[in-house]
PQR file of N, CA, C, O and H, with PARSE charges and radii, in Angstrom:
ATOM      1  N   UNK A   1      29.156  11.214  19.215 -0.4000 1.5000
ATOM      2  CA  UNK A   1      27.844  11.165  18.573 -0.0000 2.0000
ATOM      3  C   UNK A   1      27.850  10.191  17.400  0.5500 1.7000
ATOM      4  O   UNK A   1      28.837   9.778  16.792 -0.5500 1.4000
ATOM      5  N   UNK A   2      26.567   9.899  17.194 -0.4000 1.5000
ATOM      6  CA  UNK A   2      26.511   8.795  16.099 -0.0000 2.0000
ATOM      7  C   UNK A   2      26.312   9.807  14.579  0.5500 1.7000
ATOM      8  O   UNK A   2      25.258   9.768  13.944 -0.5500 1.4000
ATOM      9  H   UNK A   2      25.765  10.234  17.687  0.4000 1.0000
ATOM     10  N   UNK A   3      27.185  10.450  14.267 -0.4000 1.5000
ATOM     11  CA  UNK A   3      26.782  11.016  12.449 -0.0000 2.0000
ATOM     12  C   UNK A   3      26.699  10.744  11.674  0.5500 1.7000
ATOM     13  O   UNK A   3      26.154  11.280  10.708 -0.5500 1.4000
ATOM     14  H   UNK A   3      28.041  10.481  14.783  0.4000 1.0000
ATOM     15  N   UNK A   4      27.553   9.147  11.840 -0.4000 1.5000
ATOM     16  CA  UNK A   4      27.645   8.235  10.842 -0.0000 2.0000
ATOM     17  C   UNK A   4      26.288   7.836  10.432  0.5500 1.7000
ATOM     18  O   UNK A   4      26.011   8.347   9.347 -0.5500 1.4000
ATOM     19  H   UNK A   4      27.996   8.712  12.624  0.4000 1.0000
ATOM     20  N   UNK A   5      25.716   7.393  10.723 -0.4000 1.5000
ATOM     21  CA  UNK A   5      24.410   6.532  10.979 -0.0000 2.0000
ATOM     22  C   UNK A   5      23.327   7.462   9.504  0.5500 1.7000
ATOM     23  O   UNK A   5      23.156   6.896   8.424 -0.5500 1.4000
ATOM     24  H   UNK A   5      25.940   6.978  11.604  0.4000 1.0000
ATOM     25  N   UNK A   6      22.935   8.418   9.703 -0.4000 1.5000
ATOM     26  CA  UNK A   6      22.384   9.259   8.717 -0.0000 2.0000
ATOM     27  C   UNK A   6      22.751   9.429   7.174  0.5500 1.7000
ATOM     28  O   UNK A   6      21.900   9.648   6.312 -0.5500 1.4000
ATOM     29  H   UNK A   6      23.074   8.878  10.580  0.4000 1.0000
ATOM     30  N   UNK A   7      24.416   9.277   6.873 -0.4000 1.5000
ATOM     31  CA  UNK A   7      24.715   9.681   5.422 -0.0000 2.0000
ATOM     32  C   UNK A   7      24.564   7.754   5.031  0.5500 1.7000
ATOM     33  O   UNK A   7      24.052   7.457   3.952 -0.5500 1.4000
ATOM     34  H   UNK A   7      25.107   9.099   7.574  0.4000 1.0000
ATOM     35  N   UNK A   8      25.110   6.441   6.121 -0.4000 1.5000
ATOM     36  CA  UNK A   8      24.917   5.425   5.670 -0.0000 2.0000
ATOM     37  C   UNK A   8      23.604   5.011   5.851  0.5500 1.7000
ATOM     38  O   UNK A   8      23.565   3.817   5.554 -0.5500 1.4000
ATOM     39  H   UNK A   8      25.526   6.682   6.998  0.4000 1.0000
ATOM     40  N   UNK A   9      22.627   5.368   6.155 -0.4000 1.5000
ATOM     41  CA  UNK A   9      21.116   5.332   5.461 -0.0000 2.0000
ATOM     42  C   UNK A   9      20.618   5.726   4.594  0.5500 1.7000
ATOM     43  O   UNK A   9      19.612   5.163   4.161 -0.5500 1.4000
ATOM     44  H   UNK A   9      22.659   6.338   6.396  0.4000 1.0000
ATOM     45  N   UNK A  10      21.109   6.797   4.034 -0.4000 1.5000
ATOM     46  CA  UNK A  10      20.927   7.557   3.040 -0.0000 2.0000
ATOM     47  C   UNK A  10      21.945   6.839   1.267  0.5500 1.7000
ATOM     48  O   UNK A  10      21.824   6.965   0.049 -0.5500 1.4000
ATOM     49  H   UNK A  10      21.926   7.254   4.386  0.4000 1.0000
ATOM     50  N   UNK A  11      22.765   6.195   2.144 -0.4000 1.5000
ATOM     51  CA  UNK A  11      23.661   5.405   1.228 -0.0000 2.0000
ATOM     52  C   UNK A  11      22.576   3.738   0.266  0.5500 1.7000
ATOM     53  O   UNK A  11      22.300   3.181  -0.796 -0.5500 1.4000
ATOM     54  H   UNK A  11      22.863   6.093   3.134  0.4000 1.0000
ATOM     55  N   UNK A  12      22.392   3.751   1.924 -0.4000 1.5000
ATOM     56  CA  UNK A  12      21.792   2.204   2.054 -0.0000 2.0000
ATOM     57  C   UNK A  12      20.502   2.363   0.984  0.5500 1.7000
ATOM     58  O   UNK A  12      20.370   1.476   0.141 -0.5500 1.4000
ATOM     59  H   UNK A  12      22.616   4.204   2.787  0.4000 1.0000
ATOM     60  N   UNK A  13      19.737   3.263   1.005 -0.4000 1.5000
ATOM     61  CA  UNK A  13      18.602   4.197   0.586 -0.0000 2.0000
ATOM     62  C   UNK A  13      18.794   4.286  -1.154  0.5500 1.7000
ATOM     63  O   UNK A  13      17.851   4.245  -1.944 -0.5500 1.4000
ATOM     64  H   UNK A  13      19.844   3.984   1.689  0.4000 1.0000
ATOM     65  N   UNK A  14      19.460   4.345  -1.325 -0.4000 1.5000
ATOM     66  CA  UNK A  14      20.358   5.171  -2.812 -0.0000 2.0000
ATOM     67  C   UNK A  14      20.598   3.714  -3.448  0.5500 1.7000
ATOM     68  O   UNK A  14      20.438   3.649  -4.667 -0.5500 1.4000
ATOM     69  H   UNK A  14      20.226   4.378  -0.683  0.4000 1.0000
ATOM     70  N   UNK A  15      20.966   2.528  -2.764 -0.4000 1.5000
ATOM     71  CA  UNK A  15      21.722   1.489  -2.809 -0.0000 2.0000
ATOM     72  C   UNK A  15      20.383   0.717  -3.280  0.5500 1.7000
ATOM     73  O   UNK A  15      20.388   0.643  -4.509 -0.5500 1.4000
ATOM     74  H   UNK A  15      21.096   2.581  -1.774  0.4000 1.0000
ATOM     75  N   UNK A  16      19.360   0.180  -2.772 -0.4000 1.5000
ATOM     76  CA  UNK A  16      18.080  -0.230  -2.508 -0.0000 2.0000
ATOM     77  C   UNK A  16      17.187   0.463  -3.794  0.5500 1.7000
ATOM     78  O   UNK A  16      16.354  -0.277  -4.317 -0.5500 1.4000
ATOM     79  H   UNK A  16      19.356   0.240  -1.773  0.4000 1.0000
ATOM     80  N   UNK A  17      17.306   1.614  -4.231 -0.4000 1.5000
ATOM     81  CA  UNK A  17      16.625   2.097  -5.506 -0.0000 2.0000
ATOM     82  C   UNK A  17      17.570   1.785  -6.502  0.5500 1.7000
ATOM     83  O   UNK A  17      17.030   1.566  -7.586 -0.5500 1.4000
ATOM     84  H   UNK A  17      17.984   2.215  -3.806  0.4000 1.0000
ATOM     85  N   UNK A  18      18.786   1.691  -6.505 -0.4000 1.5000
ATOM     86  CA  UNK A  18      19.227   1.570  -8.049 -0.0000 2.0000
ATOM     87  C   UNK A  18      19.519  -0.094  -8.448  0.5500 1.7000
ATOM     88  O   UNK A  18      19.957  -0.545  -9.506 -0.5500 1.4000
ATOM     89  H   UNK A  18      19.225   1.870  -5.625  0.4000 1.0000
ATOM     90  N   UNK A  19      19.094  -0.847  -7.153 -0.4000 1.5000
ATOM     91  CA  UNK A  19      19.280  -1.975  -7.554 -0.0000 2.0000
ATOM     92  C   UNK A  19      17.853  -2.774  -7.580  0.5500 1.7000
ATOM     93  O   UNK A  19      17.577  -3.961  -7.751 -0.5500 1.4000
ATOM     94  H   UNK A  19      18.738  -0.480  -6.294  0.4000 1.0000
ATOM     95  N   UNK A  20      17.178  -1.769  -7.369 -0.4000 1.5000
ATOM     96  CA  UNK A  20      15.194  -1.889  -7.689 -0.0000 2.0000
ATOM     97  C   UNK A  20      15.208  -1.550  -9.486  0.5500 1.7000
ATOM     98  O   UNK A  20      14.690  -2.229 -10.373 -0.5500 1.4000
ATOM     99  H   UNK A  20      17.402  -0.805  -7.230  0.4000 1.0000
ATOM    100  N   UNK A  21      15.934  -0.360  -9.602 -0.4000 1.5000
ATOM    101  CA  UNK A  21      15.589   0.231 -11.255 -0.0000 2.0000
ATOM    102  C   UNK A  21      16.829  -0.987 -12.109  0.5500 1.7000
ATOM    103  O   UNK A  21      16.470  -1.612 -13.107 -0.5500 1.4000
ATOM    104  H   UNK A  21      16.354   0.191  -8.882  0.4000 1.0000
ATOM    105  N   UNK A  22      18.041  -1.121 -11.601 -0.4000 1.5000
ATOM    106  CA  UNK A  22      18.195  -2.353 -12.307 -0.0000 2.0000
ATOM    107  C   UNK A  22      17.856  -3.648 -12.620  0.5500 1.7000
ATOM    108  O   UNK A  22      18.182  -4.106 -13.715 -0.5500 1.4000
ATOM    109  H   UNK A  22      18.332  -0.613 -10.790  0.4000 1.0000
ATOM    110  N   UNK A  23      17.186  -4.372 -11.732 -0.4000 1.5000
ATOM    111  CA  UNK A  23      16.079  -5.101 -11.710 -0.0000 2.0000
ATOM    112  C   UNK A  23      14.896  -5.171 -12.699  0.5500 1.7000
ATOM    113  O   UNK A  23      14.661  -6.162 -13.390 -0.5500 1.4000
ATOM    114  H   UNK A  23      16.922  -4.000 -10.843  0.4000 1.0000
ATOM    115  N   UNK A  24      14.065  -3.862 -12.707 -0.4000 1.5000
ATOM    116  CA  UNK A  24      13.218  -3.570 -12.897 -0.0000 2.0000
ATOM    117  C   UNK A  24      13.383  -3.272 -14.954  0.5500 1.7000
ATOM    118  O   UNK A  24      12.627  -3.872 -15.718 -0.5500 1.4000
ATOM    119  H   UNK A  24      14.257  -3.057 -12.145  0.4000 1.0000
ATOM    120  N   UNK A  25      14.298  -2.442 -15.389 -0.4000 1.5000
ATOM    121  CA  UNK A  25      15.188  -2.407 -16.730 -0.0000 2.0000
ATOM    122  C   UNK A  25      15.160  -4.103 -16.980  0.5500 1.7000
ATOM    123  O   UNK A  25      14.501  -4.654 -17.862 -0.5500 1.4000
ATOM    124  H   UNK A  25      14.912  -1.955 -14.768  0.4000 1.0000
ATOM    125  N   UNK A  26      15.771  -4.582 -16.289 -0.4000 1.5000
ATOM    126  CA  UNK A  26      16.337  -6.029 -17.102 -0.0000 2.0000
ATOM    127  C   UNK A  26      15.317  -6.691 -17.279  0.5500 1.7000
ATOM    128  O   UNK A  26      15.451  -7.594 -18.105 -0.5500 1.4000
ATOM    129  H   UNK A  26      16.306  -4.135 -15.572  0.4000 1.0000
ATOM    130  N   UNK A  27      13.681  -6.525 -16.508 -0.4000 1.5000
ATOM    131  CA  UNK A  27      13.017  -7.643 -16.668 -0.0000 2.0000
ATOM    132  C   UNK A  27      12.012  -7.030 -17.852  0.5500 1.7000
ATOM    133  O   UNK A  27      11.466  -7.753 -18.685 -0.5500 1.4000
ATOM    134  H   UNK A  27      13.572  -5.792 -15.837  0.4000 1.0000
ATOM    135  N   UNK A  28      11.846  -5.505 -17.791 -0.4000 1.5000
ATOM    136  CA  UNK A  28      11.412  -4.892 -19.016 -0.0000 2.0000
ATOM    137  C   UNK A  28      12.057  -5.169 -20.321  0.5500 1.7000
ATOM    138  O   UNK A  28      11.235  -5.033 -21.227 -0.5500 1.4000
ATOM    139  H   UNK A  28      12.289  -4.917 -17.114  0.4000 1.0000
ATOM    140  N   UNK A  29      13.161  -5.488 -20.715 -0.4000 1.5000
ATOM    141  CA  UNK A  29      14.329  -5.209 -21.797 -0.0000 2.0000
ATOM    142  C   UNK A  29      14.052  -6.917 -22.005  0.5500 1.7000
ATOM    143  O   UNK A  29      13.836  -7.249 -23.171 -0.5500 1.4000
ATOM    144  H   UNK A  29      13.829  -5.599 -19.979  0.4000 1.0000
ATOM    145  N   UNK A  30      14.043  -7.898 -21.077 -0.4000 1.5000
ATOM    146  CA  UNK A  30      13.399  -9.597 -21.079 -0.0000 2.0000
ATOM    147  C   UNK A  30      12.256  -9.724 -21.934  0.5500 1.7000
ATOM    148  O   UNK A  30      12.237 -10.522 -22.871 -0.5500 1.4000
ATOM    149  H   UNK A  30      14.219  -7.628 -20.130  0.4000 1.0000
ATOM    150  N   UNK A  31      10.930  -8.669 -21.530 -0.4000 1.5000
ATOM    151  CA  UNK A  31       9.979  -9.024 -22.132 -0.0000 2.0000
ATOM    152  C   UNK A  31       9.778  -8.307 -23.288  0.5500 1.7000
ATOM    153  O   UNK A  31       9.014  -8.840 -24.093 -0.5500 1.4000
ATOM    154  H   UNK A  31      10.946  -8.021 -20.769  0.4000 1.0000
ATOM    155  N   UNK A  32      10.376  -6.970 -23.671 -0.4000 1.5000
ATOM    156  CA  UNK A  32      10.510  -6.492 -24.903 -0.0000 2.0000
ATOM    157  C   UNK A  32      11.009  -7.247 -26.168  0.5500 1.7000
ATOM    158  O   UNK A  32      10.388  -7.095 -27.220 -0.5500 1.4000
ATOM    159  H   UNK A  32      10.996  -6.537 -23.016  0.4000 1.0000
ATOM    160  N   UNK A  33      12.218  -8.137 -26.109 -0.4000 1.5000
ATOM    161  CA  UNK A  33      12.509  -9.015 -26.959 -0.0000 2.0000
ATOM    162  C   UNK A  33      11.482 -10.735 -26.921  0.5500 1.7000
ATOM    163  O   UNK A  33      11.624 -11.690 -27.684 -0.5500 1.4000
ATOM    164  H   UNK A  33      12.722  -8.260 -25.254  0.4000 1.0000
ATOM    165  N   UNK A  34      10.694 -10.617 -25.979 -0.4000 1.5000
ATOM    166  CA  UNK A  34      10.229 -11.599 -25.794 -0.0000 2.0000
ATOM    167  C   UNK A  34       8.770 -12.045 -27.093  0.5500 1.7000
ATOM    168  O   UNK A  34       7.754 -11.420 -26.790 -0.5500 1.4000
ATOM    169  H   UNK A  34      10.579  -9.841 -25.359  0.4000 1.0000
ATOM    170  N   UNK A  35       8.682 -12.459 -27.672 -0.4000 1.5000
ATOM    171  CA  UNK A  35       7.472 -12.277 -28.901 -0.0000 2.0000
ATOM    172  C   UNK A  35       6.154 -13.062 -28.259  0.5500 1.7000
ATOM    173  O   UNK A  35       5.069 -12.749 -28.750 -0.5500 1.4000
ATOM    174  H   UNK A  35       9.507 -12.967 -27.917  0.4000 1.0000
ATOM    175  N   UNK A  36       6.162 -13.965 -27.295 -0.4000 1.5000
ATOM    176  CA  UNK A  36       5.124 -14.094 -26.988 -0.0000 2.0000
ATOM    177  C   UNK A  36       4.745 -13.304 -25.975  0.5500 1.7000
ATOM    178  O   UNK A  36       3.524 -13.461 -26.011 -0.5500 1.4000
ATOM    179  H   UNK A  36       7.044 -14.219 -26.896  0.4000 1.0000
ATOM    180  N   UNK A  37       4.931 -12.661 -25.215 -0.4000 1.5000
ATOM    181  CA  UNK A  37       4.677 -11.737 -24.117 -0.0000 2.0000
ATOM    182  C   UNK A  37       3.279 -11.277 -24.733  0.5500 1.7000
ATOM    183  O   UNK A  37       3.019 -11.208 -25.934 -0.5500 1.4000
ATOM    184  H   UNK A  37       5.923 -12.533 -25.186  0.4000 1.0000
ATOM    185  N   UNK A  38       2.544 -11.016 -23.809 -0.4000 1.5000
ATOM    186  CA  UNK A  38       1.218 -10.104 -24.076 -0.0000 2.0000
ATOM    187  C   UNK A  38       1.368  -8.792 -24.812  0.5500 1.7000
ATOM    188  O   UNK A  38       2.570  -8.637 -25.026 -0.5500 1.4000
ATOM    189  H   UNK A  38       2.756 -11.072 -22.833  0.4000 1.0000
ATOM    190  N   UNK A  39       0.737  -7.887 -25.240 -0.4000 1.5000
ATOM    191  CA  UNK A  39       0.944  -6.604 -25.439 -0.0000 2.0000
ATOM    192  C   UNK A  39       0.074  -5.982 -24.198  0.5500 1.7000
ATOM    193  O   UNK A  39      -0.761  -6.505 -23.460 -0.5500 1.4000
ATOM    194  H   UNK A  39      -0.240  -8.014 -25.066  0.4000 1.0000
ATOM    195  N   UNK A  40       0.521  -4.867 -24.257 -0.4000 1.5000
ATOM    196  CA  UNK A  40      -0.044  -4.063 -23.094 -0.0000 2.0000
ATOM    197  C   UNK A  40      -1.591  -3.252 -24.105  0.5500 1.7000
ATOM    198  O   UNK A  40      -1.818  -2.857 -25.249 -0.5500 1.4000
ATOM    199  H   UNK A  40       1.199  -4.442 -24.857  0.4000 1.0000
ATOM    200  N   UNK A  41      -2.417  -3.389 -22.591 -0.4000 1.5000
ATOM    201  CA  UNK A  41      -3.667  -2.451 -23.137 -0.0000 2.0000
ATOM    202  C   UNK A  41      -3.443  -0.840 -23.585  0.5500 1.7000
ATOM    203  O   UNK A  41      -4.270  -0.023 -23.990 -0.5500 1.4000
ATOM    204  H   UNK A  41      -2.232  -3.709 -21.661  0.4000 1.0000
ATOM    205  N   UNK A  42      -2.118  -0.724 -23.371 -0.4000 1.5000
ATOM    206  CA  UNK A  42      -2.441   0.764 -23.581 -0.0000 2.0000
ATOM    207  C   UNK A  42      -1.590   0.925 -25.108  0.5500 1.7000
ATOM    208  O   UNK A  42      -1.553   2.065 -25.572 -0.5500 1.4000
ATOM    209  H   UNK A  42      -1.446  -1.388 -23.043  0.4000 1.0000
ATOM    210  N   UNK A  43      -1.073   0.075 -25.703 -0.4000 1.5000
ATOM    211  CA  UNK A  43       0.049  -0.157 -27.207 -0.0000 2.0000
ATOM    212  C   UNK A  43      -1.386   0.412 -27.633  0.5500 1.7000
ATOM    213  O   UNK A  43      -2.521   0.500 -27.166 -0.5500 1.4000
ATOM    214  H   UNK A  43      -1.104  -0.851 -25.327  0.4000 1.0000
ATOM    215  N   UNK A  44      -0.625   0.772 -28.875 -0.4000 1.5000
ATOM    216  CA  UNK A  44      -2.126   1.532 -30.227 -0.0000 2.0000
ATOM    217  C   UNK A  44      -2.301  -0.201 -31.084  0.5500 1.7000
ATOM    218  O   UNK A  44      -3.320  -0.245 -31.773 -0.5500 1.4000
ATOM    219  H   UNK A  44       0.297   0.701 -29.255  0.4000 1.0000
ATOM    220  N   UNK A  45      -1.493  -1.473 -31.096 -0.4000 1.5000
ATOM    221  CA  UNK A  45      -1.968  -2.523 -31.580 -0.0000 2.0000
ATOM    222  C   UNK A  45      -1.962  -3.956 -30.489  0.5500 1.7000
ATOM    223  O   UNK A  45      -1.669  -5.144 -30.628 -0.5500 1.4000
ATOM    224  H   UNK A  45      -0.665  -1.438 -30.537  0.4000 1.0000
ATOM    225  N   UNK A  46      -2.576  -2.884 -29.095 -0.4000 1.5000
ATOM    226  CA  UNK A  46      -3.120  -4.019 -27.989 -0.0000 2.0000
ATOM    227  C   UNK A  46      -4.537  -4.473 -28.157  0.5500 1.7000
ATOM    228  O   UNK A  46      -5.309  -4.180 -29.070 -0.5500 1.4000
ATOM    229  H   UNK A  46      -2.814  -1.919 -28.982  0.4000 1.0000
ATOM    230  N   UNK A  47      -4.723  -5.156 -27.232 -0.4000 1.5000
ATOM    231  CA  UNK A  47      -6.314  -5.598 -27.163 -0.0000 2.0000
ATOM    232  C   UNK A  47      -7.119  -4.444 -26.649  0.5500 1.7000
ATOM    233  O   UNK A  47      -6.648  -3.647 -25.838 -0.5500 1.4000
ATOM    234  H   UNK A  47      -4.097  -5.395 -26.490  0.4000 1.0000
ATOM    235  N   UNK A  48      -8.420  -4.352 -27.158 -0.4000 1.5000
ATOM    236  CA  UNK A  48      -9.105  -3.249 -26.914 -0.0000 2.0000
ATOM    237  C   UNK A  48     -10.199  -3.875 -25.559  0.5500 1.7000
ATOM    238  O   UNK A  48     -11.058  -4.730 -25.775 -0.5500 1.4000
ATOM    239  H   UNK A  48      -8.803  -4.999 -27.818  0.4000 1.0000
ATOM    240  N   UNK A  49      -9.999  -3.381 -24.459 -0.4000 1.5000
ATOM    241  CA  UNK A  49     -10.776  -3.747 -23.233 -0.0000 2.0000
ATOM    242  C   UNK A  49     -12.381  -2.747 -23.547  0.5500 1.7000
ATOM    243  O   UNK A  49     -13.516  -3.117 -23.248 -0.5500 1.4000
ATOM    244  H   UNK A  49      -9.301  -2.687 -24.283  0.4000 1.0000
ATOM    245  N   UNK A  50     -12.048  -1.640 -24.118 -0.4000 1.5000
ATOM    246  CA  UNK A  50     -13.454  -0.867 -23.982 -0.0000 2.0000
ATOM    247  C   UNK A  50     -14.648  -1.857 -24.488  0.5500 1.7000
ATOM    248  O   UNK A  50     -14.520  -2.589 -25.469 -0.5500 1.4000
ATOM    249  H   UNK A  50     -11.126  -1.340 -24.361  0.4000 1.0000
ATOM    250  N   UNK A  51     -15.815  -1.783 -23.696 -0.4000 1.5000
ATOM    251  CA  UNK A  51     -17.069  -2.737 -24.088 -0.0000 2.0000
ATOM    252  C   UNK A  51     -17.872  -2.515 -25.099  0.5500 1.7000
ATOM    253  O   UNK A  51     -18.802  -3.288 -25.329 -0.5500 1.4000
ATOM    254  H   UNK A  51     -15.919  -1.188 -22.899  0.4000 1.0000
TER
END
């Protein structure tokens, strides 16, 4: 039988998210030190979108 197949998807799976959230950290932690970057609408000293 193939049993293998299930725990290395589940590997592959595991593998594919933590190298999404490392990714994802480094380009956050990029624009945090970054001073021209936008601020986000939702900071308490972002741009105010309400009309």
């Amino acid at each position: 039988m193939e049993v293998w197949i299930i725990p290395l998807l589940g590997l592959m799976t595991i593998g594919a998210v933590l190298a999404f959230a490392w990714s994802s950290k480094k380009k956050t932690e990029k624009r945090m030190h970054d001073p021209n970057a936008p601020k986000s609408t939702l900071a308490a000293d972002g741009p105010d979108t309400r009309g």
